[in-house]
N, C-alpha and C positions, 0 to 999 in steps of 0.2 A: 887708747889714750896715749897722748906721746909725752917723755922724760918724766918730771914726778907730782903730776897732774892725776886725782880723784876724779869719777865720775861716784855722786852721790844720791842717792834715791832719796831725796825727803819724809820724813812723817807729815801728815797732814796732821795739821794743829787742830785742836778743835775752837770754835769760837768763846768759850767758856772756860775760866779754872774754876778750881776750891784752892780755897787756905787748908791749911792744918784741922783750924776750926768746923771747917763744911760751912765756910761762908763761898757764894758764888760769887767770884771776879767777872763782872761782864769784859768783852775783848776792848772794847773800849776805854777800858782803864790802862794809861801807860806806865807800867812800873819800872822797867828800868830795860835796857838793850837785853834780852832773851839770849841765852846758845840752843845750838838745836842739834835733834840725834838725826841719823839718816843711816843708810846702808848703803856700803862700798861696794860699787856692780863693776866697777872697771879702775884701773890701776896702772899705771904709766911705767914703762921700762925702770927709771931709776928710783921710784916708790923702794923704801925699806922695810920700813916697821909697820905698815899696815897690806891686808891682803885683802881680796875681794871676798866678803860674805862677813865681814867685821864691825860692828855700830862704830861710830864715831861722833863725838861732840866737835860743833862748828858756831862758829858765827855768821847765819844765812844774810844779815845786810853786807858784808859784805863781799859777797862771793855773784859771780854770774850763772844766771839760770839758763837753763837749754829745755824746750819740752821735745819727748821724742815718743812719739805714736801715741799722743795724749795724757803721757807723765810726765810731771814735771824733775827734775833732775839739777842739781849741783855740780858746776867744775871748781876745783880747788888744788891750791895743792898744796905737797904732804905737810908742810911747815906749820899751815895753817889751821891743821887737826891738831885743836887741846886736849882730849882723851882719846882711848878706844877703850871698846867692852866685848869681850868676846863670851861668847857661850859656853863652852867649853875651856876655863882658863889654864893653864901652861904654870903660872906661878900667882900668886897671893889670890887677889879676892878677884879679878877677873877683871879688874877700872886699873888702868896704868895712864901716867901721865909721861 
C-alpha cells in the first residue's frame, strides 16, 4: 500500500440482525447508513496510528472495493478510520477514537 492508504479485510455481514429484544431485523429493512469493522492486512508508508492486525470502524459505502484471490477487501485511508480496537489494549478499554 502506498502513503496513508489501508488495505481492509471486511466481516461478512450476515443477512439478519436482532434488536436488544431478540426481534429479527430482515436485511431488508433500511435503518440508517451502518459503519463496518474489518481487519487491517496492509498499511501504507505514512499510516500513523494504526498497524496491520488492528479492527477498525469504517464507512464501507463509501470506500472502494478490490477482491483479491476471492476476498473481498477495502482501500481507505487513515483519516477515514473512526475507531480502532485492538486486542491487546496499550491504554483504557481497548476502542480509541
Amino acid at each position: 500500500m502506498l502513503h496513508d492508504r489501508l488495505l481492509v479485510r471486511t466481516v461478512p455481514d450476515t443477512n439478519e440482525r436482532r434488536s436488544s429484544a431478540g426481534l429479527v431485523i430482515p436485511d431488508t429493512v433500511k435503518l440508517a447508513t451502518r459503519m463496518a469493522w474489518g481487519e487491517v492486512c496492509g498499511a501504507g508508508t505514512s499510516v500513523r496510528h494504526v498497524k496491520t492486525g488492528d479492527r477498525v470502524l469504517f464507512d464501507p459505502e463509501e470506500q472502494g472495493e478490490v477482491e483479491i484471490n476471492g476476498e473481498r477487501y477495502v482501500i481507505l485511508r487513515e483519516r477515514d478510520v473512526h475507531a480502532t480496537a485492538n486486542e491487546s489494549p496499550e491504554r483504557g478499554t481497548g476502542l480509541y477514537l
